[in-house]
N, C-alpha and C positions, 0 to 999 in steps of 0.2 A: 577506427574500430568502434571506438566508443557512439560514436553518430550512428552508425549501421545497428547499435543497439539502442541507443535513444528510439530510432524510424522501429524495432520490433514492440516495445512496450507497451507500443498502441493495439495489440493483441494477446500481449502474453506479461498483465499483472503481476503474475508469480519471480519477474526480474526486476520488477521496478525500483526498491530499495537498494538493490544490490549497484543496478547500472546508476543510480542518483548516487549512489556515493561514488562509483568509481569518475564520474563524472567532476566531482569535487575537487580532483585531482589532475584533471590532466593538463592543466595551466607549466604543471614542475612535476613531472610524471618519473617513478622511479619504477624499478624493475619488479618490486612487490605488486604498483598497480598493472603492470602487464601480464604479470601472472593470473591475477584476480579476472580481469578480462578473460583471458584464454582459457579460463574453470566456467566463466558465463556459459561462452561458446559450445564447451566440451557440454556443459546442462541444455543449453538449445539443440546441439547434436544429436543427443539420445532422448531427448523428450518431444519428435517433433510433430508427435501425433496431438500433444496437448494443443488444446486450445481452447475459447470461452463457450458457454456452454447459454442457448439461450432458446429455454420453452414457450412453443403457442400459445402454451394453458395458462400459462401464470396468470399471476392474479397484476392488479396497476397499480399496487398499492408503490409510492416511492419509501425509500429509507434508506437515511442516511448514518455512517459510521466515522467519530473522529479518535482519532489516539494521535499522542504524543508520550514520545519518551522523555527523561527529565535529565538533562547535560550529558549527554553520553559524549560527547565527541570528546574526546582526552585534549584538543589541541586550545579549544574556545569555550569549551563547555556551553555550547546551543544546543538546542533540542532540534531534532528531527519531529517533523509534522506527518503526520499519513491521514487519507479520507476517502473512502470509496462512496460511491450511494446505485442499490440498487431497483430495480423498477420489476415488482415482483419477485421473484428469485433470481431475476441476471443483472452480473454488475453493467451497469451503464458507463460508468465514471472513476477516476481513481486517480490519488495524487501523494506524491511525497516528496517534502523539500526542506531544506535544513532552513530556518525560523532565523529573520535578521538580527535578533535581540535575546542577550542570554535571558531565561527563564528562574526564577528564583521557585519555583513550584510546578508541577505537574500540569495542575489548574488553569496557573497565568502561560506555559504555553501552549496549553491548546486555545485561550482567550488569545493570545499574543498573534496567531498563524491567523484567526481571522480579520483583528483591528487589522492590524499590517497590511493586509490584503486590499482592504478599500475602506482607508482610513474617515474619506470625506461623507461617503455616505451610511456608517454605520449606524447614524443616529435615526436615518429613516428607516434602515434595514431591523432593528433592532425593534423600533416599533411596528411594522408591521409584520417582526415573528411575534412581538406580543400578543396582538391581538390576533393572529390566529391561534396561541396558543390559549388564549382567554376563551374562545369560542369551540373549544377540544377541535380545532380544526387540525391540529399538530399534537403528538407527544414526546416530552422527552424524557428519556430513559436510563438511568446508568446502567452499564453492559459489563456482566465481568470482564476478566481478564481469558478466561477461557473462549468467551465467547466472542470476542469484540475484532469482528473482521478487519480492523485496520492496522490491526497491531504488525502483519506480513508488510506494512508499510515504513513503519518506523523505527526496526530495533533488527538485528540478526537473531534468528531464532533456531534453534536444536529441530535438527531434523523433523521428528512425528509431529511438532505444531505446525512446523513450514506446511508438510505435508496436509495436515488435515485441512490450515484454511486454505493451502492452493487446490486443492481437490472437491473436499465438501462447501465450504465455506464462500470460497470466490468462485464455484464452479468450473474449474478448470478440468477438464475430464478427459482419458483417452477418448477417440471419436468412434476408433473401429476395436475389435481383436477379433480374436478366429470365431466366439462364440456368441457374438454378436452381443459383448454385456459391457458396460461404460464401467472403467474402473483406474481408480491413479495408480499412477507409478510415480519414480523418479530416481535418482542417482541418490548418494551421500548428500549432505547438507550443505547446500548451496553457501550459503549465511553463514556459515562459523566464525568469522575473522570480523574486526569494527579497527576503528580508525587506529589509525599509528600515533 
């Protein structure tokens, strides 16, 4: 079951956090994580008109969003990593995955998700974000917490946030309704529950 939602996530963002943690699990799976699954499902049931949302008009600008939460997982206390990067207003890209190395700050794991990632070449990668950032070929930004699209990546979130960035945010949109006007919906809060 949980592979059949792995193979969805590749069009429907708005599950990614949920299916990577249930995923965490199923090595020693107990009947809380099969519940969790079968609430996924019952949310892919009644939402199946969503999906990603990608305009002609947009602009090429790329940009990208990273968050990390700071030890949530009760069992290890790692951080979960999240990162989307969009290309004009549609997400092209999107990732979340629990961070090999506990975090002592916020800071060090979102530093921590990229060393990790490709350890050997960060010396070259790192200079040449430098110098594009030397030449304003790049900006970077701090994003609050209201606004920072990857947060739907890394932490369970209370319904009207779920809701806003899977909707506004990551452009997740009904496709049809009778009046012909693009508008989210969804069930109760997917995301209520975090590790055991």
């Amino acid at each position: 079951m949980i592979g059949s939602l792995l193979y969805l996530m590749a069009t429907r963002p708005d599950i990614q956090f949920a299916v990577c943690l249930c995923a965490r699990y199923q090595a020693s799976p107990r009947t809380s994580l099969r519940q969790v699954v079968k609430r996924i499902f019952r949310y892919l049931k009644f939402t199946p008109e969503l999906g990603l949302w990608y305009s002609s008009g947009s602009s090429r600008s790329l940009r990208g969003f990273s968050d990390a939460d700071h030890a949530c997982c009760r069992i290890d206390r790692k951080s979960t990593f999240g990162t989307c990067q969009l290309l004009g207003t549609s997400l092209v890209s999107w990732s979340s995955h629990k961070q090999a190395s506990v975090s002592l700050s916020t800071i060090e794991a979102t530093n921590n998700a990229v060393l990790h990632s490709r350890t050997k070449h960060i010396d070259v990668r790192f200079h040449f974000l430098r110098g594009h950032y030397e030449k304003d070929d790049i900006d970077l930004v701090y994003i609050v917490t209201q606004n920072q699209l990857a947060d739907i990546f890394t932490k369970p979130l209370e319904f009207g946030a779920f809701a806003r960035l899977r909707g506004y945010r990551l452009k997740v949109f009904t496709m049809h309704s009778s009046r012909g006007i693009l508008r989210a919906n969804g069930p109760a809060s997917l995301l209520s529950w975090c590790d055991e």
